[in-house]
N, C-alpha and C positions, 0 to 999 in steps of 0.2 A: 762820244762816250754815252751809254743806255745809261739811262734813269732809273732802271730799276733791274738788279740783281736778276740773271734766269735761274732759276727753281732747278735742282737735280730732279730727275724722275726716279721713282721709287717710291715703295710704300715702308711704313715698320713691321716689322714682321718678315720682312725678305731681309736675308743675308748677303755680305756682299768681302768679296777680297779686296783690299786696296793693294795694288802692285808696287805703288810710289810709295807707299810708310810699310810695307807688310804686314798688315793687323788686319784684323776682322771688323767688319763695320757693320750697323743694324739702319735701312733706312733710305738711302746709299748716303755718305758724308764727302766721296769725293767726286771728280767727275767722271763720266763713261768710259774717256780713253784710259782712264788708270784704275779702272776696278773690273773684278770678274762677277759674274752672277747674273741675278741672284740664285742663292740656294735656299732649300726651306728651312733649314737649322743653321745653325753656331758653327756644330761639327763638321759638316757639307763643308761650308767656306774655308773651317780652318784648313782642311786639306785641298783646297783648291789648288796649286800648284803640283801636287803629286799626283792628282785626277789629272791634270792637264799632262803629266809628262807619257802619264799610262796611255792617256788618248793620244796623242802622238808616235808612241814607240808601235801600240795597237795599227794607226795607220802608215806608218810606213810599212810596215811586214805585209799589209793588206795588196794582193795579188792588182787586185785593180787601181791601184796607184802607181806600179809600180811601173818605170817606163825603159828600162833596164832591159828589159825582154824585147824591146823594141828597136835595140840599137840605137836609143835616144841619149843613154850615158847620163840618165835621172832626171829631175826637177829643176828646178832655180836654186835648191838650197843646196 
């Protein structure tokens, strides 16, 4: 058992998503694996899952990803 609590990394002033509660954090409040960011504002992070869906949709469509053309029948996903 450690003696002493490890510290989150982050500063105030960076915004942060938490995945696991869905709220917006200032700081970061939870840990790495269950927050996005940071972003520079409020607004940044509130929308961080629909940034993220846009970035996803953006790369699948992306020619150079695509392995389809390769007779590979896509990705892992």
């Amino acid at each position: 058992m450690a003696l002493f609590k490890k510290r989150t990394a982050g500063k105030p002033g960076e915004w942060y998503y938490c995945l696991k509660h869905g709220t917006v954090e200032e700081g970061p409040e939870c840990r790495a694996a269950d927050r996005m960011g940071p972003y520079d504002t409020r607004e940044e992070a509130s929308h961080a899952m629909e940034t993220a869906r846009e970035r996803n949709e953006a790369w699948r469509q992306d020619p150079r990803w695509n392995d389809e053309r390769e007779g590979g029948g896509g990705g892992t996903g």
